[in-house]
C-alpha positions in Angstrom: 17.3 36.4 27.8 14.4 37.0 30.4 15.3 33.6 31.6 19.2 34.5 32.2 17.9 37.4 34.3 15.6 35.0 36.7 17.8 31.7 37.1 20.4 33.7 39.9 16.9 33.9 41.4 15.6 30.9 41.4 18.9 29.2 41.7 19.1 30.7 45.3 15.9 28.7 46.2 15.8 25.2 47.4 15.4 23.3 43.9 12.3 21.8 44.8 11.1 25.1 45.6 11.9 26.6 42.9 10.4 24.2 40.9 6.8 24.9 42.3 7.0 29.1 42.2 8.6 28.4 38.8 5.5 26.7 37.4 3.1 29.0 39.1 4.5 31.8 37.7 4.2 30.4 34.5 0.7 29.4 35.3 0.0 32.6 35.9 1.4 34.0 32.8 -1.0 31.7 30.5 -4.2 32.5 32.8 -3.4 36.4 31.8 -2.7 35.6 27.9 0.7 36.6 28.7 2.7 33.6 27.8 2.1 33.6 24.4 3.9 37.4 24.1 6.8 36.0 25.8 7.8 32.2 23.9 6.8 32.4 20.4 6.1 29.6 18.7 8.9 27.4 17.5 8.9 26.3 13.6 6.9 23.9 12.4 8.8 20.6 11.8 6.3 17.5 11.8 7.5 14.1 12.3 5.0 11.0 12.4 5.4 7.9 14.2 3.2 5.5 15.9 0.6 6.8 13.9 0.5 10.5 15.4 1.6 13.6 13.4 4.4 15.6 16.2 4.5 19.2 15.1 7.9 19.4 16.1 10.3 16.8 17.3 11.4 18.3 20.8 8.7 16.9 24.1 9.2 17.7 27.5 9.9 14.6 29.7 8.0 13.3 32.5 9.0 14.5 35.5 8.0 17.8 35.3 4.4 18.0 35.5 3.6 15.0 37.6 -0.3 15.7 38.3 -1.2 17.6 35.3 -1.5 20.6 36.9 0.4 23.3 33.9 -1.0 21.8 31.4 -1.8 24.7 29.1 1.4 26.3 30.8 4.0 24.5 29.4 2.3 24.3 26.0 3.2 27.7 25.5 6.7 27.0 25.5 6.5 25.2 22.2 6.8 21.3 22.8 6.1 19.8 20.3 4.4 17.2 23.1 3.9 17.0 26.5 4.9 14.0 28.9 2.8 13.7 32.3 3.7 12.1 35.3 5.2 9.7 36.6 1.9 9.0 37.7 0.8 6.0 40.2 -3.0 4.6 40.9 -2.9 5.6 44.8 -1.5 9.5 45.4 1.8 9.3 47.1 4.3 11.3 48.9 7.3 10.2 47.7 10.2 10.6 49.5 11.6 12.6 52.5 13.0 15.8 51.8 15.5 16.9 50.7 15.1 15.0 47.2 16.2 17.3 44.4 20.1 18.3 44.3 21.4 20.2 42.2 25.3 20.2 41.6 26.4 23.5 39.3 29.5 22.7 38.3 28.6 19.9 36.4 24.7 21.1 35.1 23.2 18.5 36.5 20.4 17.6 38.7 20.3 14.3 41.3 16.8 13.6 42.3 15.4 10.8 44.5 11.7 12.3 44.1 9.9 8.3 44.4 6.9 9.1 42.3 5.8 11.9 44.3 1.7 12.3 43.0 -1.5 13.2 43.8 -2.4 9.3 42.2 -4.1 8.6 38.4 -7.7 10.4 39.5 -6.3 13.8 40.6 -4.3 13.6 37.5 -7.5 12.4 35.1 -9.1 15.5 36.2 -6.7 18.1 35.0 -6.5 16.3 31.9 -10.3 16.8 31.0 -9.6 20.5 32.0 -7.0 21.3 29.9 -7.1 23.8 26.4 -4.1 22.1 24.9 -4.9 20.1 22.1 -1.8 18.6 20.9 -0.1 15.6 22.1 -0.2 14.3 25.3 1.7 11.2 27.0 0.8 9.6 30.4 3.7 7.9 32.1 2.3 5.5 34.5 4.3 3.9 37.4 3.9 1.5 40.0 3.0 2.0 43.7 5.7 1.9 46.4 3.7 0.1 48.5 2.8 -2.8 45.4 5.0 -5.6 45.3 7.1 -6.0 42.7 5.2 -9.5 42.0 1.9 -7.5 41.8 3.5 -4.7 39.8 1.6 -5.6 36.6 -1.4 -4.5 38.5 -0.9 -1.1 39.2 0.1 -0.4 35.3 -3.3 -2.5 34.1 -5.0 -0.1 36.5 -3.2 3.0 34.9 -3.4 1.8 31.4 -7.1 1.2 31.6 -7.8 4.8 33.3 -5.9 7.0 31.4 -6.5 5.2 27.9 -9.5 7.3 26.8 -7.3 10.7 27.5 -3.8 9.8 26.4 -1.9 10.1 23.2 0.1 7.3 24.1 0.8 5.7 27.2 4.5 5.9 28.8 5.3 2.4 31.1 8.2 3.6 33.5 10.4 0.7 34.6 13.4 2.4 34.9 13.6 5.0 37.9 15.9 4.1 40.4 13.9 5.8 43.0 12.0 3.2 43.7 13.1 0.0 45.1 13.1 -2.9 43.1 11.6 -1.1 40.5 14.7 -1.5 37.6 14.3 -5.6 38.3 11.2 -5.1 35.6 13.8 -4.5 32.9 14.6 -8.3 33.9 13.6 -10.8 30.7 11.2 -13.2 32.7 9.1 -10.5 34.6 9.4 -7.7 31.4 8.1 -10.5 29.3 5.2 -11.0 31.6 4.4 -7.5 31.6 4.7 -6.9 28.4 2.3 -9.6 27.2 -0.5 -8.7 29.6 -0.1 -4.5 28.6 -0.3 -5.8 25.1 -3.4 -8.0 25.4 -4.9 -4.9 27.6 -4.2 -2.9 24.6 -5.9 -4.6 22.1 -9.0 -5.4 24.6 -9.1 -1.3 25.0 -8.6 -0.5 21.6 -11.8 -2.7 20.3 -13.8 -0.9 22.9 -12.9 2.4 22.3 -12.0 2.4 18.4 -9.1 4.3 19.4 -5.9 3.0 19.2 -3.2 4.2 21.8 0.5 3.7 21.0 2.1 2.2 24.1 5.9 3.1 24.8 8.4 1.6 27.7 11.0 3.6 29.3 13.9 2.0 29.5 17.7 2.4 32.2 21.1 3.9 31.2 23.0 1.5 33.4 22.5 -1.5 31.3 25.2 -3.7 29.9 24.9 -4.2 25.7 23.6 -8.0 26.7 20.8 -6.4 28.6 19.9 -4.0 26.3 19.8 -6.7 23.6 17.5 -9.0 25.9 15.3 -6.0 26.0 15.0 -4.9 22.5 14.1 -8.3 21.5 11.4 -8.5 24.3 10.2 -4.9 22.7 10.3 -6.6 19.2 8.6 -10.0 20.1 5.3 -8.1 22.1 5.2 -5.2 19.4 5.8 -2.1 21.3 5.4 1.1 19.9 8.0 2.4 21.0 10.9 3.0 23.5 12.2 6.1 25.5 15.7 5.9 26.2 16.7 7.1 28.8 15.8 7.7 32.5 18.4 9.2 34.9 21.6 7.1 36.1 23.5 5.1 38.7 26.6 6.5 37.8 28.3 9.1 39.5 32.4 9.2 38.2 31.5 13.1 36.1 30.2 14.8 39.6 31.9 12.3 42.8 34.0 15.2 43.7 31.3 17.8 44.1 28.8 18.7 46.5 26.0 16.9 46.5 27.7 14.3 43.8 27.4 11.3 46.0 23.6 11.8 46.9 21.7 9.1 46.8 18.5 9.1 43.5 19.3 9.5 39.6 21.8 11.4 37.9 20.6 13.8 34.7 21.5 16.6 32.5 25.1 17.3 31.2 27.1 13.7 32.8 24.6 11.5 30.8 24.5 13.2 27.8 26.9 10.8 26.0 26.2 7.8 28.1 22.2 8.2 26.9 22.8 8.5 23.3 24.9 5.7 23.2 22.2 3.5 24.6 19.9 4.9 21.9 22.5 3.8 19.3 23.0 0.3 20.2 19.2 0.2 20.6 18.6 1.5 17.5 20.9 -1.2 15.8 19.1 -3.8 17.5 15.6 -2.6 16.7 16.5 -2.2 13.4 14.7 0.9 12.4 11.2 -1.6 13.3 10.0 0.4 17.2 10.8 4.4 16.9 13.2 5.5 19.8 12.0 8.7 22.2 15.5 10.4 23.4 15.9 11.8 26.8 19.1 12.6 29.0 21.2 14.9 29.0 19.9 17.2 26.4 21.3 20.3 27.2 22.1 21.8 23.8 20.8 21.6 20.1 23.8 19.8 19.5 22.9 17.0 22.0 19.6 17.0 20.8 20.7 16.3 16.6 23.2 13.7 17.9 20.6 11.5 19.5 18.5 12.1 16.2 21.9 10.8 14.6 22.1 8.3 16.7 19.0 6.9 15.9 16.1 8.8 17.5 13.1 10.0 16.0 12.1 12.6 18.9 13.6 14.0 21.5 12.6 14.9 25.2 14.4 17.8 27.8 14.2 18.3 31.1 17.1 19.2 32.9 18.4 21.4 30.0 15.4 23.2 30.5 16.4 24.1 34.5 19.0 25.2 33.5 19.1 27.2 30.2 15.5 27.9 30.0 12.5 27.9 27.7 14.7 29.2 24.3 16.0 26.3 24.6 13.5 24.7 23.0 12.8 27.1 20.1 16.6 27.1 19.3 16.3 22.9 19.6 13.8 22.7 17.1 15.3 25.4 15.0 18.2 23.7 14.9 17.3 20.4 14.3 17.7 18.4 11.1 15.4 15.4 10.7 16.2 11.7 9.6 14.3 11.1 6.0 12.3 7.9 8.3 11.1 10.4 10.6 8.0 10.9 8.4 7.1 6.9 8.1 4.5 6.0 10.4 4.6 1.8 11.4 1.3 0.9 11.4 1.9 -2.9 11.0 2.3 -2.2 14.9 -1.0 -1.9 16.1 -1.2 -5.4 14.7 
């Protein structure tokens, strides 16, 4: 309700804008005790996979909270997790402004951010800071200024520095804001990567006794013999598990309105059916064996239960949460009815 009242508000600001004083405010709130008053705690609903207990199945996507900076902010809004980054090993500004669109009509958001961050450290620091003790994820990314033959390189470096403070560990090959960058959903240089994550993995895991699920995010725009190619990549190097999907290419649901033909990724209400399709097919094709994170387009309960029909075994918002604020969350989880897997843990994994 409060949230209805602001969003004229903070719709009249420039979106990126509005994105900062929105968090601040919210910052604010928790540093007063105040936050807690205002989003009561959603139900609990507990769903295990890759060997962590969820307390509810609806996380916040990365994106939001690139440098870790509303940590204990957002947690008061229920998630059931929490999703950092994208997050690179050198800070970076990202792209020229403007970079964030937002086109009403259609509730959705075009964004050509680039991995705007203050780089891994910056980030590392307001991790050991933070209250919140539930799960966190680190999504890691890849320099602009790497090539995409070094690429590897940058997500070694991220793996091994966030691996003692992450709940798992979020490899981002999918942003199209970032030349080059979807090529690593490409067999030959995927399998590559995947191999040497995997060995890093187990290297990190003997030295820490901790074991840290690691999870690839995959496109939207990819054809069925793509998404096949992938899966079986996913199932040969023993992911944990996937998050499908990142924002999209495709523009037919918004050409004709302002700001529709922007240049960056396409989210909330036009991929909604495009990204739980993806998360069917890839659920057929992993075969119940890697658990499936849902994002895109999640701008209802509704949309989040179909892409737990569809196969997922979590969900993550974003977008939905721009535009129909916090309650969305509680009435997500409220809402939601789980899959009778959702409770099975894969162990055989960590293998």
């Amino acid at each position: 309700m409060l949230y209805s009242l602001l969003r004229p508000l903070l719709f009249s600001l420039e979106p990126e804008k509005a994105h900062t004083k929105t968090l601040a405010t919210l910052a604010l709130l928790e540093r007063f005790g105040l936050a807690h008053f205002l989003f009561t705690a959603p139900e609990n609903k507990p769903v295990q996979i890759m060997g962590l207990t969820f307390p509810n199945p609806v996380g916040l996507a990365a994106g939001l909270d690139k440098n870790g900076e509303y940590i204990d902010a957002l947690a008061c809004l229920g998630f059931g997790f929490l999703e950092l980054g994208t997050v690179t090993p050198l800070a970076q500004s990202g792209n020229p402004l403007p970079r964030l669109f937002r086109i009403l009509q259609a509730q959705a958001l075009i964004n050509r951010m680039g991995f705007n961050n203050h780089g891994i450290d910056y980030l590392l620091d307001n991790v050991k800071k933070r209250k919140y003790q539930g799960i966190l994820g680190i999504n890691l990314g890849k320099n602009a200024i790497t090539p995409l033959e070094k690429a590897t390189d940058d997500y070694l470096i991220g793996l091994h520095k966030v691996y003692a403070y992450a709940d798992y560990i979020t490899i981002n090959i999918s942003s199209p804001n970032t030349p080059g960058l979807r090529q690593l959903q490409q067999i030959e240089p995927l399998a590559q990567m995947l191999s040497g994550l995997k060995q890093a993995q187990h290297t990190l895991h003997q030295q820490q006794g901790r074991y840290v699920p690691l999870v690839v995010k995959i496109a939207p725009d990819l054809t069925p013999e793509d998404l096949k190619a992938i899966a079986e990549q996913l199932l040969i190097h023993r992911l944990d598990g996937v998050i499908a999907t990142n924002t999209t290419l495709e523009r037919e649901a918004v050409k004709n309105y302002l700001y529709g033909n922007e240049t960056g990724g396409l989210s909330g209400a036009p991929l909604t059916s495009l990204s739980t399709a993806i998360v069917a097919q890839l659920h057929e094709q992993l075969a119940g064996q890697i658990p499936i994170i849902a994002a895109g387009g999640i701008m209802t309960p509704a949309d989040a239960q179909a892409k737990l029909d569809a196969g997922a075994s979590l969900v993550q918002i974003y977008t939905g949460l721009i535009y129909h604020g916090p309650e969305l969350v509680k009435k997500t989880v409220a809402h939601l009815k789980l899959r009778n897997n959702d409770s099975i843990s894969l162990p055989d994994l960590k293998a």
